[in-house]
N, C-alpha and C positions, 0 to 999 in steps of 0.2 A: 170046925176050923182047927185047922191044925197050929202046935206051940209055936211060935217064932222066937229067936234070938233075940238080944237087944240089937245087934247091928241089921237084921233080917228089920226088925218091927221101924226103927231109923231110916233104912232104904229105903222100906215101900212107904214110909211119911213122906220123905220128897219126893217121890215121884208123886202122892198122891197131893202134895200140896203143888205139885208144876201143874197138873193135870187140871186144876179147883183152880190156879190162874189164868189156864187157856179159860177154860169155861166162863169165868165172868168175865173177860173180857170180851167173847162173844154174846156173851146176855148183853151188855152194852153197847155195842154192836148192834146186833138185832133190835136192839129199843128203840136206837136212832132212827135206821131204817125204816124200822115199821111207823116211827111218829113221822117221818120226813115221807114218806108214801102214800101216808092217811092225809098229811095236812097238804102234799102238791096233787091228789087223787091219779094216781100214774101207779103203773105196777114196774117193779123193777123185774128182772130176771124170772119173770114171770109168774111173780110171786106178788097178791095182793096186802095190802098190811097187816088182815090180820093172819096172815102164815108166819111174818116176821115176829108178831107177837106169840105163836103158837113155838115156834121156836125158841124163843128166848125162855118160856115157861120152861122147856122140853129140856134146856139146861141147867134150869131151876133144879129142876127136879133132881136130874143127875147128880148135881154137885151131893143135895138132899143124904140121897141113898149113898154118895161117895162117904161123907160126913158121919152118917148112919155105922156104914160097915167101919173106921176107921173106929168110931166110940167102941163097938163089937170088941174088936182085935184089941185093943190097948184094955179090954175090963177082962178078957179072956188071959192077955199075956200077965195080966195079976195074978191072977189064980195059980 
């Protein structure tokens, strides 16, 4: 990875913390759905509940690795 600035490594914080706000707000999202799918046994959008929950993981994860690479870049920009 290459060196970032202090205003370069500031930038892409927010954008990577707007980015970790959409995301859990769609894991909350998806949670509902899928509990509100599983508990009326109806598929919404043609998605049975547990895809809603397979999704909400699938942003888990994302946020995960966003979080992951951000520790990266901020122990890298020490050095």
């Amino acid at each position: 990875m290459a060196q970032m600035s202090e205003e370069e490594y500031e930038a892409e914080k927010k954008k990577v913390n707007l980015i970790r706000n959409i995301l859990e707000t769609l894991v909350a999202i998806f949670l509902i759905v899928g509990i509100i799918t599983a508990v009326l046994n109806i598929t919404f959008g043609g998605f049975t509940p547990v895809h809603w929950f397979l999704l909400a993981f699938w942003a888990v994860l994302v946020i995960i690795c966003m979080e992951v690479t951000m520790i990266r870049a901020y122990l890298e920009r020490k050095k």
